[in-house]
Steps between C-alpha positions, in 0.01 A plus 500: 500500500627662821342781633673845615390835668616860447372845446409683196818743515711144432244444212725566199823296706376153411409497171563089492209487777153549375314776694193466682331777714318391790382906591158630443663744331806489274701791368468599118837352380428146647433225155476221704200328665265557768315223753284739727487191724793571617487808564320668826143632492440864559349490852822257602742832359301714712653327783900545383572685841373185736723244351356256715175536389595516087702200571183307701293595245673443166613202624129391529425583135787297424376221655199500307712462185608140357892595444548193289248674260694821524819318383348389237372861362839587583677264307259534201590884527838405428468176316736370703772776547575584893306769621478846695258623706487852542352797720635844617663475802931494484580260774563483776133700536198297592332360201247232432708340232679353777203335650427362134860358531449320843145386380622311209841431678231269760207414203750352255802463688742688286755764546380854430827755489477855521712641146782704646420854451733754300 
């Protein structure tokens, strides 16, 4: 299974890719599935205008999170198929799912590649 990031307007683009939002909220059309883990806490969106800060600080609850646990979720999600994670932001915006990316880039050692956006 690899692992991929995009946004939710690039949702209905990849229909081989299995769909997983990683938002606390997702919008009403999204089917796919959801692991909150991934996604940043209330207080840490508070802080979207101190990027420094949201990173510092997601980046901790990542930390706290055993990433070869979340690939397995993941890959249970999508018995096997490669997966999307998804969240709002159209790059090249700020956006956590980029952070999840690097994370499990350095946990697991894979490659984590942003879907080209249409």
């Amino acid at each position: 299974m690899k692992i991929y990031t995009s946004y939710f307007g690039n949702y209905r683009n990849f229909g081989d890719l299995h769909p997983v939002s990683i938002s606390l909220y997702s919008p009403k059309y999204f089917k796919g599935d959801k692991e909150y883990l991934l996604a940043p806490s209330k207080e840490i969106l508070a802080l979207k205008d101190n990027v420094d800060l949201y990173t510092k600080k997601f980046n901790d609850e990542l930390s706290r999170i055993n990433a070869k646990l979340i690939f397995k979720l993941l890959n249970s999600f999508s018995s096997g198929k490669d997966v999307f994670l998804l969240c709002y932001e159209k790059p090249p915006q700020f956006c956590h799912r980029h952070l999840v990316a690097k994370w499990l880039e350095k946990e697991l050692n894979i490659k984590v590649e942003e879907l080209k956006y249409k």
